[in-house]
C-alpha positions in Angstrom: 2.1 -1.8 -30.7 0.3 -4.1 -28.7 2.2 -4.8 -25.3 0.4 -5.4 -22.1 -2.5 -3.3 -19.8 -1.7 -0.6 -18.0 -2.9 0.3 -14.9 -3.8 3.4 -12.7 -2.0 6.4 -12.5 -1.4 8.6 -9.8 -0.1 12.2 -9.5 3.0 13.0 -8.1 3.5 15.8 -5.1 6.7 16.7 -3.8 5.0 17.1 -0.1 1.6 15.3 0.2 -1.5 14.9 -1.1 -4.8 15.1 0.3 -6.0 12.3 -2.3 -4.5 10.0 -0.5 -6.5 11.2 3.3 -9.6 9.7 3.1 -11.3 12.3 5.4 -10.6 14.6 2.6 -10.1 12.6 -0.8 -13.6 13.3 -1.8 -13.6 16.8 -1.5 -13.9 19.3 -4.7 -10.4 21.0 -5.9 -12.0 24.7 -4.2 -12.7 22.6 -0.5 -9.2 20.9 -0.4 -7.7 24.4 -1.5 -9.5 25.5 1.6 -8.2 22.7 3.6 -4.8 23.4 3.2 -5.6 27.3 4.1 -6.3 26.3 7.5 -3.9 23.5 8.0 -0.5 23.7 9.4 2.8 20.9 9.2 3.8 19.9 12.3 6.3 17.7 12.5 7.2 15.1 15.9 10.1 13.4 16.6 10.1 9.6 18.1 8.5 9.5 21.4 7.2 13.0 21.4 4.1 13.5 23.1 0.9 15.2 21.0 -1.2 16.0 23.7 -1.5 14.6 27.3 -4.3 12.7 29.1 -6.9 15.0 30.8 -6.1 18.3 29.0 -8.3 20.1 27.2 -8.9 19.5 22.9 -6.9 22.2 21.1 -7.1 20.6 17.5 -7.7 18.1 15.3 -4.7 16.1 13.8 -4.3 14.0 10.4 -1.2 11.7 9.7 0.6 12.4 7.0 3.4 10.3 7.4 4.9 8.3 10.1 3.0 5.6 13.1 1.4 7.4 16.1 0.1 5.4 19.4 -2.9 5.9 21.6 -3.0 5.0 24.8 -3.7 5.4 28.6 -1.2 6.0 30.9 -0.6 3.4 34.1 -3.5 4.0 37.1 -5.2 1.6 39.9 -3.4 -0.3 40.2 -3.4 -1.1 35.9 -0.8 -1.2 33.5 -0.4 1.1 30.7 -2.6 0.4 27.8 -2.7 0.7 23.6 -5.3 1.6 22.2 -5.0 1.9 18.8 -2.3 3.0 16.2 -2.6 5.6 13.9 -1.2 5.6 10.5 -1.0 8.0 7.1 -4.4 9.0 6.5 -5.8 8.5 10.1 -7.2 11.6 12.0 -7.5 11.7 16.0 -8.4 14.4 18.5 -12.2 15.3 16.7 -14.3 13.7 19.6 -12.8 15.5 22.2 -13.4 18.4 20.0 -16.8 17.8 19.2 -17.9 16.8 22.7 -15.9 19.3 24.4 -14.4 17.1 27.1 -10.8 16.5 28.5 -8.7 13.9 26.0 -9.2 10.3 27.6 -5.8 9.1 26.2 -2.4 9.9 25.1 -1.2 10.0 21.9 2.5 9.8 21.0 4.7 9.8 18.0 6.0 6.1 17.5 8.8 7.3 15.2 9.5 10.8 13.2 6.3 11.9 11.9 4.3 14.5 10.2 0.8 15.8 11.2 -1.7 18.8 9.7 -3.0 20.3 12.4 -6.0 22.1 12.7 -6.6 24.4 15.6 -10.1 24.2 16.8 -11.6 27.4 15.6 -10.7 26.0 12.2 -11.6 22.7 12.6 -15.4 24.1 13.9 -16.1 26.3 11.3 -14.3 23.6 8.3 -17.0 20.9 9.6 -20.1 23.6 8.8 -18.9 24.5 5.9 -17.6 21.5 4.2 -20.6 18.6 4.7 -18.4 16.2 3.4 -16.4 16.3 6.4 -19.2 16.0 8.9 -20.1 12.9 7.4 -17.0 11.3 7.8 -16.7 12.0 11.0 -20.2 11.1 11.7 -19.5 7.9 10.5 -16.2 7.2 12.9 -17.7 8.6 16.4 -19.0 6.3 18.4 -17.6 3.2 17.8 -13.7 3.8 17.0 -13.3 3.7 20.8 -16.1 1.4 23.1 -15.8 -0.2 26.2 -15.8 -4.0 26.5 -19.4 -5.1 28.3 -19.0 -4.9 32.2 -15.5 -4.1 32.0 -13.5 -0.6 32.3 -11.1 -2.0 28.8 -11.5 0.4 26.0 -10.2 -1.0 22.4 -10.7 0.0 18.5 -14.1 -1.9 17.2 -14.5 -1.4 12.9 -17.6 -1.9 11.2 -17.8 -2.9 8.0 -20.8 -2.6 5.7 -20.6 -5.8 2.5 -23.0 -4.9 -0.4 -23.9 -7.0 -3.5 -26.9 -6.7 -5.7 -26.9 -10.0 -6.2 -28.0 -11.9 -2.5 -27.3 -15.5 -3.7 -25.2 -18.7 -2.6 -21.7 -16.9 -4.4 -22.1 -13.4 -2.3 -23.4 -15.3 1.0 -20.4 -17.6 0.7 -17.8 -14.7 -0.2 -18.7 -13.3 3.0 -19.0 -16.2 5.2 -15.3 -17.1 3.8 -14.0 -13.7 4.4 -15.5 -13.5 8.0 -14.1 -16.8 8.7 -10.1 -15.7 7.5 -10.5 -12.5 9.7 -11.3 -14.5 12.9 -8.2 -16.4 11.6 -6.2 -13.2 11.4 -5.6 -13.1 15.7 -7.7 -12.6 18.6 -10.3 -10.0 17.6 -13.6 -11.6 18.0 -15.5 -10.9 15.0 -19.5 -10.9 13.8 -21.3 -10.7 11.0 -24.5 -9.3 11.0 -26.8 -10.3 8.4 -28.9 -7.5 7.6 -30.7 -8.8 3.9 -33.8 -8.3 3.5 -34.7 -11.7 3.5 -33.4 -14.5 6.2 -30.7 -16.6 4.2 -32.8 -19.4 4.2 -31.0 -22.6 2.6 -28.0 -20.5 2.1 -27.7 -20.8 5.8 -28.1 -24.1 5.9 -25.6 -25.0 3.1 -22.6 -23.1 4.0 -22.9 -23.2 8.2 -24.3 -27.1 8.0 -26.8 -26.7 10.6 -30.3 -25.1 10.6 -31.4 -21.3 10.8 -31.8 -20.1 14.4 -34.4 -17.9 13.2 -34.2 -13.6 13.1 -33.4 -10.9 15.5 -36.6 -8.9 15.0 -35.4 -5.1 16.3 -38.9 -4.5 17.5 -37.2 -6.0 20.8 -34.4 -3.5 21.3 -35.5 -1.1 23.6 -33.2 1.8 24.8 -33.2 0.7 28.2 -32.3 -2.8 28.6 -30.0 -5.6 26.6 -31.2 -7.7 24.1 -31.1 -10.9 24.9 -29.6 -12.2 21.2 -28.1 -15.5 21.9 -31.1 -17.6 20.9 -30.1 -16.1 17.4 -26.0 -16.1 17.6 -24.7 -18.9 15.8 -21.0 -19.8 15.8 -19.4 -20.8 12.5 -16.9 -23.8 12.7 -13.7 -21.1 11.5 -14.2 -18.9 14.2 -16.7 -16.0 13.9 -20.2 -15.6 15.0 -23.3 -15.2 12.9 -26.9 -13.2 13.4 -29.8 -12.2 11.5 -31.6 -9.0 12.2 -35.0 -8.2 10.8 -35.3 -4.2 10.3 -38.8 -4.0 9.1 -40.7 -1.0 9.9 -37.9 -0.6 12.8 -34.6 0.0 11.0 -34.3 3.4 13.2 -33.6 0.6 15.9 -30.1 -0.2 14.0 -27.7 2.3 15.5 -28.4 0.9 18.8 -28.1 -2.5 17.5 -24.9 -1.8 16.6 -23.6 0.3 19.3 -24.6 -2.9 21.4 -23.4 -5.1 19.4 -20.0 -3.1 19.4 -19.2 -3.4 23.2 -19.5 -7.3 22.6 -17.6 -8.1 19.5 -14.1 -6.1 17.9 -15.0 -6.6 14.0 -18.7 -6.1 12.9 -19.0 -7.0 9.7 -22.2 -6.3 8.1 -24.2 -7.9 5.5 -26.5 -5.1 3.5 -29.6 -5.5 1.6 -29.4 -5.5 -2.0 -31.7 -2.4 -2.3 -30.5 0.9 -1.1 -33.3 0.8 1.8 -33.4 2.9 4.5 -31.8 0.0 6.8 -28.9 0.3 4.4 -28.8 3.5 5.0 -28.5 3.7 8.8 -26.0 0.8 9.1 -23.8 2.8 6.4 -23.8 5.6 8.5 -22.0 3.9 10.7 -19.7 1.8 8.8 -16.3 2.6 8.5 -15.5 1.3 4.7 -17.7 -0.9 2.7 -16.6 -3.9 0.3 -18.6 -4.0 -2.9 -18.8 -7.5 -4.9 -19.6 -6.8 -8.5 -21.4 -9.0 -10.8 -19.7 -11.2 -14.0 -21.1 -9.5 -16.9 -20.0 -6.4 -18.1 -23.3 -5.0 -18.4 -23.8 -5.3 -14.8 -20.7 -2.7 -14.3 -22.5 0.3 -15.0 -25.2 0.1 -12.3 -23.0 -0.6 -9.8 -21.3 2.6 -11.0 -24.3 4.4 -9.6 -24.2 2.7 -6.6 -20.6 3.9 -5.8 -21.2 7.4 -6.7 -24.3 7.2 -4.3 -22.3 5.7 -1.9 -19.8 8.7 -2.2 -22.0 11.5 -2.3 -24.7 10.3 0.2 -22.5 8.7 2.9 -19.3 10.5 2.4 -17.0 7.5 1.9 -14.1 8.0 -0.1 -12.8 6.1 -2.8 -10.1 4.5 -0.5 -12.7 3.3 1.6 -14.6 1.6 -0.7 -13.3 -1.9 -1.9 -14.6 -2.5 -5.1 -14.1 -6.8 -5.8 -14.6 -8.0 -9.3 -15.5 -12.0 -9.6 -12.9 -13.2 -12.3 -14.9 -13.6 -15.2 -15.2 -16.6 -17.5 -14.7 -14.2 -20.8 -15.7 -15.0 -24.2 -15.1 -13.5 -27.5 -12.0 -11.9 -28.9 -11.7 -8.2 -27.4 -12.9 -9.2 -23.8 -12.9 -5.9 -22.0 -9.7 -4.7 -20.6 -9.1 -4.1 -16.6 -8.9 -0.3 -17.5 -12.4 -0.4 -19.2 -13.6 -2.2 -16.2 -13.0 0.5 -14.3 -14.0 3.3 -16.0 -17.6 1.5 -16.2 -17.5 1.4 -12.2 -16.0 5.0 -12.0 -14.0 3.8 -9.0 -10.5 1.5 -8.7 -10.8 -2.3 -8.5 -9.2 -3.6 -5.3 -9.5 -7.1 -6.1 -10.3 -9.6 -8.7 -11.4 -12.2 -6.9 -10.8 -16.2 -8.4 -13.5 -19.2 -8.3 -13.9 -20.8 -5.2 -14.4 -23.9 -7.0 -12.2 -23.7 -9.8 -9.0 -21.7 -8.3 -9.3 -22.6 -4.7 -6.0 -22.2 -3.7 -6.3 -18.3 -5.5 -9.5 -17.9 -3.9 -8.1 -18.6 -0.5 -4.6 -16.3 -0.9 -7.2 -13.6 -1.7 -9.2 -14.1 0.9 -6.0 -13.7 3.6 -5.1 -10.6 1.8 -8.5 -8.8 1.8 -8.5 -10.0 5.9 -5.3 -8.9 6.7 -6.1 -5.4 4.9 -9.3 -5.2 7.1 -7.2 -6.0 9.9 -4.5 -3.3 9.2 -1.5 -5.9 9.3 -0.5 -6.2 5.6 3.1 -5.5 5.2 4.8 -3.2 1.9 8.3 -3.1 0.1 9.3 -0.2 -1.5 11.9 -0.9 -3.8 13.5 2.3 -5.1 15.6 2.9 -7.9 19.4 2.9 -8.4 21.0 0.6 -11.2 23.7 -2.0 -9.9 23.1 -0.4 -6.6 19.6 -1.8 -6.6 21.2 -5.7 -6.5 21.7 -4.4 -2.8 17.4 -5.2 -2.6 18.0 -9.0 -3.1 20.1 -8.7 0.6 17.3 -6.7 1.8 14.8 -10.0 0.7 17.5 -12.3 1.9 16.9 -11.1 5.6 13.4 -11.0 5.5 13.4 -14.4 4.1 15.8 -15.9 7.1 13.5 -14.4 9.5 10.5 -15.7 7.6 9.0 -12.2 7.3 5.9 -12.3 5.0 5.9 -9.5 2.6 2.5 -9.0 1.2 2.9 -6.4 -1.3 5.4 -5.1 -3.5 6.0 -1.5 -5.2 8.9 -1.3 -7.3 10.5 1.1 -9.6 13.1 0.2 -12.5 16.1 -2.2 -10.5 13.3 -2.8 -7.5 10.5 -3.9 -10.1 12.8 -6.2 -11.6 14.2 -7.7 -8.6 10.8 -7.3 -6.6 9.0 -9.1 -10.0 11.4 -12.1 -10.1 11.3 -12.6 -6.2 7.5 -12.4 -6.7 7.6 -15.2 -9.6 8.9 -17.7 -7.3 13.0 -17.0 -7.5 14.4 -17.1 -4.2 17.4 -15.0 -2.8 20.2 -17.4 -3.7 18.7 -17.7 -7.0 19.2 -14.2 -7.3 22.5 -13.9 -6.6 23.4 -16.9 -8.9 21.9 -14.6 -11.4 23.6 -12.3 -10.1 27.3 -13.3 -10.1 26.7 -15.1 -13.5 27.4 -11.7 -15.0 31.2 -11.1 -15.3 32.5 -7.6 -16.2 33.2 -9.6 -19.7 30.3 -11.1 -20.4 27.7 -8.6 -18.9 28.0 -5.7 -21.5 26.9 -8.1 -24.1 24.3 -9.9 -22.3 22.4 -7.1 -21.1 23.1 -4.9 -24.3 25.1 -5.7 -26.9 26.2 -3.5 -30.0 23.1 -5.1 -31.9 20.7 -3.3 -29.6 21.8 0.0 -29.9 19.4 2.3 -31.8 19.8 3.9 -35.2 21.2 7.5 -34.6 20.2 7.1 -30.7 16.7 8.0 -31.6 15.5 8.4 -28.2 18.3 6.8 -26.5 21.4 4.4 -27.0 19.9 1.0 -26.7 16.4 -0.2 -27.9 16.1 -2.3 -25.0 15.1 -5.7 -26.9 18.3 -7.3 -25.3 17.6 -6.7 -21.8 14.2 -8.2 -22.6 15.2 -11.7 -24.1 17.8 -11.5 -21.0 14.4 -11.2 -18.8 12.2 -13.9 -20.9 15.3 -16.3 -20.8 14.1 -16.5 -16.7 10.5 -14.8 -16.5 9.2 -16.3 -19.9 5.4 -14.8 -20.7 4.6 -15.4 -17.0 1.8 -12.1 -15.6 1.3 -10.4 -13.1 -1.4 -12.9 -11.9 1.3 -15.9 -12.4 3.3 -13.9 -9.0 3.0 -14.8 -5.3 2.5 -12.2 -4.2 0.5 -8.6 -5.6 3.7 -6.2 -7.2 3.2 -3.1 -8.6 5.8 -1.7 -11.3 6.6 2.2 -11.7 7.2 4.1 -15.0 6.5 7.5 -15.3 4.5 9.2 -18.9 7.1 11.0 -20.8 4.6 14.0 -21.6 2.6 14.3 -18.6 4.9 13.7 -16.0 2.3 11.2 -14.6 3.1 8.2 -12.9 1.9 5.1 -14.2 1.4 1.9 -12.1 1.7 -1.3 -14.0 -0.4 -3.9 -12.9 -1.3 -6.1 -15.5 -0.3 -8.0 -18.4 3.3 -9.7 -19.0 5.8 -8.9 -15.9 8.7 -8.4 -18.9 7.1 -6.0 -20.8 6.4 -3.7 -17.7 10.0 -3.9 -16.5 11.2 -2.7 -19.6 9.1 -0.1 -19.2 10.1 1.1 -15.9 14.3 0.5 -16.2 13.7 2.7 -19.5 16.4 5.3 -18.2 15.9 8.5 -20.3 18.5 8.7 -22.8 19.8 5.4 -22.2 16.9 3.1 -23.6 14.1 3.8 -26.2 10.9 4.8 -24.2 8.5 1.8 -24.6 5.3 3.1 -26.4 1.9 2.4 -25.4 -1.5 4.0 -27.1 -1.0 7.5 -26.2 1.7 7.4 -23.3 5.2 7.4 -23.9 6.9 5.6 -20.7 10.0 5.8 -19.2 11.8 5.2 -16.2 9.3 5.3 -13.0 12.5 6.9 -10.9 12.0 10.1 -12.2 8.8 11.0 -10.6 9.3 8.2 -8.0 12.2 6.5 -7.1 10.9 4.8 -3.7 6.9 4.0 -4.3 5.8 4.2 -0.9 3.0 6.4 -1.7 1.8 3.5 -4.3 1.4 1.4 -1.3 -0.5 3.7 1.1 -3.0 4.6 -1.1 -3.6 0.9 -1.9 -4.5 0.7 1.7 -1.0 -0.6 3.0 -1.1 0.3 7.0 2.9 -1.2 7.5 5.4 0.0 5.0 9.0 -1.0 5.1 11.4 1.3 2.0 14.4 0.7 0.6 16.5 3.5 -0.6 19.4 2.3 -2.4 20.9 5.9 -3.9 24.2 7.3 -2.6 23.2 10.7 -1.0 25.7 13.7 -1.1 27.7 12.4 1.9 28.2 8.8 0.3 29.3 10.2 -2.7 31.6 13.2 -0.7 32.8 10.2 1.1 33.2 8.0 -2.3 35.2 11.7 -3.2 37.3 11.9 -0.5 38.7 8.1 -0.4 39.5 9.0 -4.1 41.8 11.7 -3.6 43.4 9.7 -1.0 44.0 7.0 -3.2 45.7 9.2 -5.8 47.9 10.7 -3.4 48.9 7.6 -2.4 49.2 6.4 -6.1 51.3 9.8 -6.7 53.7 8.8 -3.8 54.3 5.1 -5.0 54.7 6.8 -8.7 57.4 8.8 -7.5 59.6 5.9 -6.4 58.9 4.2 -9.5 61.1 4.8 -13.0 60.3 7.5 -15.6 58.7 5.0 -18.2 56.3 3.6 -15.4 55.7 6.9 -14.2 54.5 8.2 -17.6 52.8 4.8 -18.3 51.0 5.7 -14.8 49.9 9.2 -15.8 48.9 8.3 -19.1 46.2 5.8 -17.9 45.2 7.8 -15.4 44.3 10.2 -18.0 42.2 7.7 -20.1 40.6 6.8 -16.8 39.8 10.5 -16.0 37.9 10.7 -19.9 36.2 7.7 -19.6 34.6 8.9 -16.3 33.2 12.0 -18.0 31.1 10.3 -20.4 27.7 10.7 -21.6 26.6 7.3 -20.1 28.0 8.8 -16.6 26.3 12.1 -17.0 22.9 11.3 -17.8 22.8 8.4 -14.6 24.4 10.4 -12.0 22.6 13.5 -12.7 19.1 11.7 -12.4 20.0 9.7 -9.3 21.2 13.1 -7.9 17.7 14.1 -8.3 15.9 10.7 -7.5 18.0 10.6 -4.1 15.9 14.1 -2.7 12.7 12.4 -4.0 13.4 9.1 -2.3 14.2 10.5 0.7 11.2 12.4 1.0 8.9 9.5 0.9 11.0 7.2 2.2 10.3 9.2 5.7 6.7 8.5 4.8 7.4 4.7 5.7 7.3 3.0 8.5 11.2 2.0 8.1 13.5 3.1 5.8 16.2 1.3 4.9 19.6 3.3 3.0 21.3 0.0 2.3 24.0 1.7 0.0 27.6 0.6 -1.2 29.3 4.2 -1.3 32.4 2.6 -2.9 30.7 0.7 -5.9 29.3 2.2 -8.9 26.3 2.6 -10.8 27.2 0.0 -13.5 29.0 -2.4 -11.7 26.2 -5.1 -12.3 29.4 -7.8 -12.4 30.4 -7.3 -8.7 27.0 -8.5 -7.1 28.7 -9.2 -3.3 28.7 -6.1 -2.0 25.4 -4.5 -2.9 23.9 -7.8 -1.7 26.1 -8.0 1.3 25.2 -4.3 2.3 21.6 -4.9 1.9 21.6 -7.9 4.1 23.5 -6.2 6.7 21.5 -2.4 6.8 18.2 -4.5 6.9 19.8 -7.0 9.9 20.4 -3.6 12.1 16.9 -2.9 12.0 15.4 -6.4 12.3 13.9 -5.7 15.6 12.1 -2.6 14.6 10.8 -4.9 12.0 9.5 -7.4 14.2 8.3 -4.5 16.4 6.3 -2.9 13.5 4.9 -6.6 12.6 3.1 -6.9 16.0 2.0 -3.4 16.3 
């Protein structure tokens, strides 16, 4: 049964992972087991204070969940200042540590958060005995925090190393492009540092139009004095600054070069050899994450496996730090290879598949801002949980970010949050939705949606085969992909076997919805190879963890699931309203009284059905999951109509009305988040 390709999985925790923290994602199952031996949960409210400016290091801290701030508090005469903002998988407090001096900032807890923290006799001895570790670190000190030249400013500088076996015109311009949409990105000044082996020659001259300044040779640097490097800085016309450095017999010299180079610029963006030479290897060792550009042909795959696994194992980046991009091929024959295959040849996750400049330019160009915006940190997630008819509340949620013109740059959703996330992502706007929404009558919906035709022979494996609700889909979505959307989405279903969730990627957007609103008992699982999927809600209902590890710094979720005081409450106005219906009986004649009573009765039955059962018991389940995580975002969102019901599809108004309004209370945390 040939459907569509399935992506990556990822395995569920009820708490955390350490997968998912880069400083420890690499480690063996035995050093993360030791890891969480020595860590402890330590959870801070908004605006608490972690540790104070001037006092002496106690511990190092990861973030688990939640947005933390750095900063100096007001002095001279100077106003308080930001440094930097730490999210999930971030780690602060190891140079204080490691040097053994007072902290030189503050760091506080932007909203409720969770942190391991590792007290310093543990964090000491975990550095000698895992390596891994040590690397990491090594890699981060020095250059996270540098002072501006001449000036007492501090602020957050990244290196990042760019490596390609291949050093022609297509990799040259890649990087030049991406360079040139980071400048774009804000105010950071950015550089990139050429550091191939050979100068670029008439590459140079065909993407920056003007001739070669000539190259940097580092037999100049000398510890004690500045370079003098603007003979060889030249300024590209989008806004970033180039410069060739000649290693040589002197690559030694390229920390400093660096370090140097780092006071001057914010983003250094670096430009590797394409042979692991021992220039390459200094300037990785100071590179925060490195962006990998594959060739076309398959056969090409394998040896840049090596190279990632060398990269992991010699430098101690992590598989989240390493952005593997994968030109989109011009494939021939009948079984091209499939995006799984791809990535079992690399041994590492594809980050991007990146379209011709020439023949896709305005793909090439939308990938280009989303690979800069995730180098700059400021790409913004939706999390679109589960829930049924409560989920129509997620097309207010989009209406209010649309009004405010809030770009959302990735999308995770799971069963009604795929498909309302997928069609928003196809192009639909809000008010198209809700057409769609209200065209559904409680008449009509029943058989549009399902239908008697569509229920399954004996309810093998569930009530409805599901073939109903997919024409319904195709009637809007046709065969449109996942590379037909706007923006990236990312659909949840969940193996029916493993328990493992599986992220849907690939392949035709219809297809992978049915997958992921495949409610157990409810609709056939949809069979694929060897994995039997179903509903993504049962192992996660709000896929904010999807985003994170896809390198998502700003997450806003959307829990749409009545929680045990909504539904008490739902309770409550219930028995009200039969006592009131009691009261009004009891004025009323006998034959209207037992009329009354009698359809009460039937009303009562048809409440306790198997339909009933099966939903509310799973979303009692899902809500405790999505609440979990959803603390894990950056905002969380319980846009949820207490009063409705799970099937109430026909009365679209007030889910979308209660969306709208729960996301409109927290619009200026939004904004606030968005310029963080």
């Amino acid at each position: 049964m040939a459907l569509f390709q399935f992506g990556r999985k990822f395995e569920f925790v009820k708490e955390y992972s350490l997968d998912d923290i880069p400083v420890f994602s690499s480690l063996s199952p035995s050093e993360q087991r030791l890891i969480e031996k020595k860590a402890r949960l330590v959870e801070y409210k908004r605006g608490d204070i972690v540790y104070e400016e001037a006092t002496p290091s106690e511990a190092f801290y990861v973030v688990i969940s939640g947005r933390f701030r750095l900063y100096a508090r007001p002095k001279q005469g100077k106003a308080e200042e930001t440094l930097i903002y730490f999210y999930r998988g971030d780690h602060f407090g190891e140079a204080s540590l490691l040097t053994g001096r007072l902290h030189s900032a503050c760091v506080e807890a932007k909203r409720d958060g969770l942190l391991l923290k590792f007290e310093k006799e543990d964090f000491l001895k975990l550095i000698q005995e895992i390596p891994a570790i040590s690397r990491h670190l090594n890699r981060s000190l020095g250059h996270r925090l540098t002072k501006v030249a001449d000036t007492s400013t501090r602020r957050e500088v990244k290196i990042v190393a760019f490596f390609s076996k291949g050093q022609g015109f297509e990799g040259f311009q890649f990087w030049t492009d991406l360079c040139g949409a980071l400048a774009g990105q804000g105010k950071r000044k950015v550089l990139m540092v050429d550091l191939g082996s050979e100068p670029p020659g008439a590459l140079f001259s065909e993407t920056f139009q003007g001739v070669f300044p000539g190259s940097f040779d580092l037999e100049r640097i000398d510890g004690t004095k500045e370079p003098d490097l603007r003979t060889y800085l030249v300024r590209h016309p989008s806004g970033f600054d180039y410069f060739h450095a000649r290693a040589g017999e002197q690559s030694a010299k390229i920390p400093a070069l660096l370090i140097f180079l780092a006071s001057r610029f914010d983003d250094l963006m670096v430009r590797l050899a394409p042979e692991i030479n021992d220039a390459t290897f200094r300037a990785m060792k100071h590179s925060d994450a490195i962006y990998v550009l594959t060739g076309h042909e398959p056969a090409e795959l394998p040896g840049y496996g090596q190279v990632l696994q060398d990269f992991e194992q010699s430098f101690g980046f992590s598989k989240n730090e390493i952005r593997v991009i994968l030109p989109d091929p011009e494939t021939t024959g009948a079984h091209p290879l499939t995006f799984e295959q791809k990535e079992g040849m690399l041994g590492s996750r594809i980050f991007s598949v990146l379209p011709s400049r020439t023949g896709q330019p305005d793909r090439y160009q939308k990938t280009l801002r989303y690979i800069a915006k995730e180098l700059s940190g400021t790409l913004l997630g939706l999390a679109l949980g589960s829930g049924a008819a409560y989920g129509l509340a997620h097309i207010g949620v989009l209406r209010a970010l649309e009004k405010e013109g809030i770009q959302v740059d990735m999308i995770a959703g799971c069963s009604i949050g795929a498909l309302v996330g997928a069609f928003w992502a196809a192009g639909f706007s809000t008010d198209q939705l809700e057409s769609l929404a209200k065209s559904m009558d409680k008449r009509t919906s029943f058989f549009r949606l399902l239908g008697f035709r569509d229920m399954a022979l004996a309810h093998r494996g569930g009530f409805f085969k599901g073939h109903q609700v997919s024409r319904f889909m195709e009637s809007y979505l046709g065969d449109k992909t996942f590379q037909d959307l706007e923006i990236p989405v990312k659909v949840i279903a969940a193996d029916l076997f493993t328990s493992e969730e599986v992220v849907l990627e690939s392949g035709r957007l219809v297809d992978a919805i049915r997958a992921s609103i495949s409610i157990p008992g409810i609709f056939i699982p949809v069979i694929h190879r060897d994995q039997c999927l179903i509903d993504g809600g049962v192992v996660d209902p709000l896929p904010v963890r999807v985003l994170s590890s896809l390198g998502i710094k700003k997450i806003i979720a959307v829990n749409v699931l009545p929680g045990p005081k909504d539904r008490l409450e739902k309770h409550r106005v219930q028995i009200e309203e039969e006592k009131l219906r009691v009261q009004m009986q009891a004025e009323t004649g006998y034959f209207k009284r037992f009329v009354a009573k009698g359809m009460h009765k039937v009303y009562n039955r048809y409440a306790v059905n198997t339909f009933n059962i099966i939903v509310n018991t799973i979303q009692f389940l899902e809500y405790e999951i999505a609440e979990s995580w959803g603390h894990q975002a950056d905002i969380l969102i319980h846009a949820v109509a207490p009063e409705a019901h799970w099937a109430e599809f026909y009365s679209p108004e007030k889910f979308i009305r209660v969306g709208e309004q729960k996301t409109r209370e927290q619009m200026d945390e939004i904004k606030r988040l968005l310029t963080e």
